[in-house]
N, C-alpha and C positions, 0 to 999 in steps of 0.2 A: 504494500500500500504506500501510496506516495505523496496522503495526506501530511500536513506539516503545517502548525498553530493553528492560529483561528483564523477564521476568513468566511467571508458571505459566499453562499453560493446562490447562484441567481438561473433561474431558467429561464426561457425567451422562449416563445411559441407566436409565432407571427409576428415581431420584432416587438413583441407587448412582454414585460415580466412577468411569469405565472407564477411563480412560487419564490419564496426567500425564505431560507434555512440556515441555519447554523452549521457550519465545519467543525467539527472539534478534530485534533490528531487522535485517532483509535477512536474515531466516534462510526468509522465504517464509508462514512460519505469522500466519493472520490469526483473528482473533475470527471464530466463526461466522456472530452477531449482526452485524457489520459487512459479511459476505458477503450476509448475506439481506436485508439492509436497501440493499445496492450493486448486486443482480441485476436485472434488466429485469422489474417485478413489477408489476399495477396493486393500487392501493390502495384505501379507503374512508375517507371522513372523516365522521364521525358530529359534528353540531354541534346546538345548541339552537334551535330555533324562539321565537318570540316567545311563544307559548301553551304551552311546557316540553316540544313531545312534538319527537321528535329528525328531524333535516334527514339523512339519508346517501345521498353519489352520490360514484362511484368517480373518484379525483383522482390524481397522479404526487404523488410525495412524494419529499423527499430527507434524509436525516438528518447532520446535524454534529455528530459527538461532542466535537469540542472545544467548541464553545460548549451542547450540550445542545440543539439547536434543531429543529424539522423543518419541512421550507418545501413549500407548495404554491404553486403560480405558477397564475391563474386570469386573467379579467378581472374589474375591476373595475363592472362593471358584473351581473356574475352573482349569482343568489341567495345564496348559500353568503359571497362578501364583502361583500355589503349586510347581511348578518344580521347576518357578528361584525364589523364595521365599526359596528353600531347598539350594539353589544356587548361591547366592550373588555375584555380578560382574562376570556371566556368559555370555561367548559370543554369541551374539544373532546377527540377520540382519531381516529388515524388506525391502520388494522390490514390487514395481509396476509398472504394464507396460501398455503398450495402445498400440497396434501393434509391430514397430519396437522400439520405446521410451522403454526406460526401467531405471527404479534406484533402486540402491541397499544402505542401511545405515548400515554400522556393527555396534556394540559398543558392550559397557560395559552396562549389565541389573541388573536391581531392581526393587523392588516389593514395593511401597511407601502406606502406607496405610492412611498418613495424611489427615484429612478432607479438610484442604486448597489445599493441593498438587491435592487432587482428583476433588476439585473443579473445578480447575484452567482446570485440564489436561477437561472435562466434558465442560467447555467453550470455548475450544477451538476445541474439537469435532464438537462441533453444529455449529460452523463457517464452519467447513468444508463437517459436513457430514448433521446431522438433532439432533435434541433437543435427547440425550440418555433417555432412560425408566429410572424411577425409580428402584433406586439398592441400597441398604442399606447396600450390603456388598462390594462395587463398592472399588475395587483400581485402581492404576495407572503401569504399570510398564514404565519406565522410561528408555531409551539408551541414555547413552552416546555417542555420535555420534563421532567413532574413523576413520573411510575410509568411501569416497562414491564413490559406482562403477556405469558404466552407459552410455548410451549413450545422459541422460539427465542431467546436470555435473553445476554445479556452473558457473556464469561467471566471479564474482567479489570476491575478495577477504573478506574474514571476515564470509563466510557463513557458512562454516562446519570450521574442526579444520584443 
């Protein structure tokens, strides 16, 4: 759970507030945006091609609100990390949706090849999705999470930038 102090949590249903509750930490009540982004969900990462028309094929993503980050664990050897590996702080978005829900994360991409980096991002996969295959060329590409668009949106402050 990755409730933390107290904090209003506020729901919107047709851009009207319908409910205002109390956070407590270990009161159970989480960010919906932190549910939807924790559930077994696949994604889309939409990245730049060399000739500016967009690369998107469906990836596992994990989001860290403490550091603003979203990680995709691939090989290094695949398209998608050769591209922004050519391409350093390219802007990238990853989005998923479940009927009408939907979220979008843009940021700033990189291609991190660090064994801890890749560990970290590889544990935090299998929380969310199942244990990755072994991959020896495995990196991480890494967003910086600069906007998030959506009809599944942060409630509390401190989650995205």
């Amino acid at each position: 759970m990755l409730v933390v102090g107290v904090f209003p949590v506020v729901s919107m249903v047709g851009g009207r507030v319908s409910e205002v509750v109390s956070g407590v930490e270990g009161s159970g009540v989480e960010d919906p945006f932190l549910v939807f982004w924790g559930e077994y969900r696949l994604c889309m990462l939409a990245s730049p091609r060399p000739d500016g028309s967009i690369h998107q094929v469906p990836v596992g993503v994990t989001y860290d609100p403490e550091r603003h980050l979203a990680r995709v664990i691939c090989s290094g050897a695949s398209y998608k990390a050769r591209n922004l590996a050519a391409r350093p702080g390219a802007r990238v978005s990853v989005s998923q949706v479940e009927g009408a829900r939907w979220s979008t994360l843009e940021g700033r991409a990189r291609v991190v090849r660090d064994r801890g980096a890749v560990a970290e991002a590889e544990r935090r996969y299998e929380e969310r999705y199942r244990r990755p295959r072994e991959n020896p060329e495995r990196v991480v590409i890494e967003i910086a999470v600069e906007r998030v668009l959506g009809t599944v949106r942060p409630e509390r402050a401190g989650l995205v930038p």
